[in-house]
C-alpha positions in Angstrom: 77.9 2.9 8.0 75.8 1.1 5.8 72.1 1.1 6.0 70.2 -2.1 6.3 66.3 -2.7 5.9 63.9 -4.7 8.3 60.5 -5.8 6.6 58.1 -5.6 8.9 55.1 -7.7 7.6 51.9 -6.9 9.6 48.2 -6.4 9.1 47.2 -4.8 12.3 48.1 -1.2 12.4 48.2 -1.2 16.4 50.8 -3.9 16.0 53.0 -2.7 13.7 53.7 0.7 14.7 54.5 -0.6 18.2 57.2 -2.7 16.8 58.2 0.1 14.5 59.0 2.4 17.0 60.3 -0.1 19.5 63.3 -0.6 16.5 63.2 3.3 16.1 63.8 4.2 19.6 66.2 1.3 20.3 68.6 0.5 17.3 72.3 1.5 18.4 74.6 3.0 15.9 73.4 1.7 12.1 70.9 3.3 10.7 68.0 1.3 9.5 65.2 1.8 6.9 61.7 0.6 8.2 59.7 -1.1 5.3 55.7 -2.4 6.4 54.0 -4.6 4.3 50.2 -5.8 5.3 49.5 -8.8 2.9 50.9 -11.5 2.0 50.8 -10.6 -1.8 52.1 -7.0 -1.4 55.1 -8.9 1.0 55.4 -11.4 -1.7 55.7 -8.2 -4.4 58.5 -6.8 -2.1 61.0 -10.0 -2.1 60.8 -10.4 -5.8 62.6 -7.2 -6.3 64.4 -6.4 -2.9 66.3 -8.8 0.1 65.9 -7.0 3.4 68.3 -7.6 5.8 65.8 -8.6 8.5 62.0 -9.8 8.7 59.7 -9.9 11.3 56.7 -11.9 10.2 52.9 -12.3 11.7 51.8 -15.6 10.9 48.0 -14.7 10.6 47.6 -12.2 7.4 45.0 -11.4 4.8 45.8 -12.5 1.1 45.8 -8.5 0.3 46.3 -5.5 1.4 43.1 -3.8 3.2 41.7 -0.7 1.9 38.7 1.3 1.5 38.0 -1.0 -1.5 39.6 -4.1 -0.8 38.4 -6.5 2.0 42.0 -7.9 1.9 41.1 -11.3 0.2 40.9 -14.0 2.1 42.1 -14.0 5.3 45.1 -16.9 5.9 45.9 -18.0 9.5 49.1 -19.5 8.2 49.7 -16.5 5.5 53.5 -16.3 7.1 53.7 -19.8 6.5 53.5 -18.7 2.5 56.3 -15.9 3.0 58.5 -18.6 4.7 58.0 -20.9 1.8 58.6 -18.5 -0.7 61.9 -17.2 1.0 63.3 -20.8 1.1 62.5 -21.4 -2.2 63.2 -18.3 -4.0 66.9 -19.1 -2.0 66.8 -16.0 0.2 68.3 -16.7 3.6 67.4 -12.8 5.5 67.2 -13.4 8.8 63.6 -13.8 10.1 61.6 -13.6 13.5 58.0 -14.5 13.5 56.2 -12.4 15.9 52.2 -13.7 16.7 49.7 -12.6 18.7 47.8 -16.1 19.0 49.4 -18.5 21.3 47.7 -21.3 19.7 46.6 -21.9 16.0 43.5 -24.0 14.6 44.2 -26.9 12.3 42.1 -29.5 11.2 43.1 -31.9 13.8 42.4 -29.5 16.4 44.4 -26.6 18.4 47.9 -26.3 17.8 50.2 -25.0 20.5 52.8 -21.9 19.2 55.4 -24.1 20.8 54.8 -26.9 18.7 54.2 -24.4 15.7 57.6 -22.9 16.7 59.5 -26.3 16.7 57.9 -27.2 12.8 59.0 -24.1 11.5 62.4 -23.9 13.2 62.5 -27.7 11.5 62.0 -26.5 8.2 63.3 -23.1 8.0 66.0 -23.3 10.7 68.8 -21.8 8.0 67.4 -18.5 8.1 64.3 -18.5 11.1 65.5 -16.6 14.3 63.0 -17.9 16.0 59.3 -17.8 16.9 57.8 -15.4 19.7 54.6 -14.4 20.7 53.8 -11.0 20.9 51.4 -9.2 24.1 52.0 -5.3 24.3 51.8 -5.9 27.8 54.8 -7.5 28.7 58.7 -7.0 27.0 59.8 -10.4 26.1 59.4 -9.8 22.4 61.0 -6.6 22.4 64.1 -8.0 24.4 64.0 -11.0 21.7 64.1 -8.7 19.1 67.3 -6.8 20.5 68.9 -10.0 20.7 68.4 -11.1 17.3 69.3 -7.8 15.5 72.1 -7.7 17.3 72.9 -11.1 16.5 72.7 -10.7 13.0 74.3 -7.4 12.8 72.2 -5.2 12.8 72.5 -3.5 16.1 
């Protein structure tokens, strides 16, 4: 069996281990590699030399990775937004799922609903977006949307 690679870009730690071992503790049969990038520059770095087989994207992330030295840049409440771009134009169609914990974004003209966030980015990425979910440890909506899609794209 071939091994395949989901990207999990994610700044917050808490986050990303709980989707990492959601996909540990649930794949079926092929065996995956688990690849977390926290930036949108160190995500960036990754595509230019590698096409995972599956993303799952935040939407809010810091221009750089956070350290003890580095503050992480700017922060970018549409960072994913720049990953999206950059796969479309770079011609890479992997299979994405934006995953965000904000049900609502600010824009200039106000606050922004993630369902109409959801139906812009499904307009212009729609090749390769699998959709846009939000994501509350609490309940298990995202982790049965994430099933579905990995084994829609053949994964699971």
């Amino acid at each position: 069996m071939d091994r395949r690679t989901i990207l999990i870009i994610e700044d917050e730690a808490p986050k990303r281990k709980h989707i990492e071992e959601y996909i540990k503790t649930h794949r079926e049969g092929t065996p995956v590699d688990i690849v977390c990038r926290q930036s949108v520059s160190s995500a960036l770095d990754f595509l230019d030399y590698n096409e995972p087989d599956f993303i799952i994207l935040d939407m809010s992330l810091p221009t750089y990775e956070i350290s003890e030295t580095e503050s992480g840049g700017r922060p970018q409440g549409f960072g994913g937004l720049e990953i999206l771009r950059y796969l479309k134009m770079s011609g890479l169609s992997c299979p994405t799922l934006v995953l965000t914990g904000y049900e609502a974004f600010m824009r200039e003209e106000g606050l922004v609903e993630l369902s109409q966030i959801s139906e812009e980015l499904n307009n212009e990425f729609g090749v390769f977006l699998e959709g846009v979910l939000y994501y509350n440890s609490a309940y298990s909506e995202w982790k049965n949307k994430i099933s579905l899609t990995l084994k829609k794209v053949g994964i699971y």
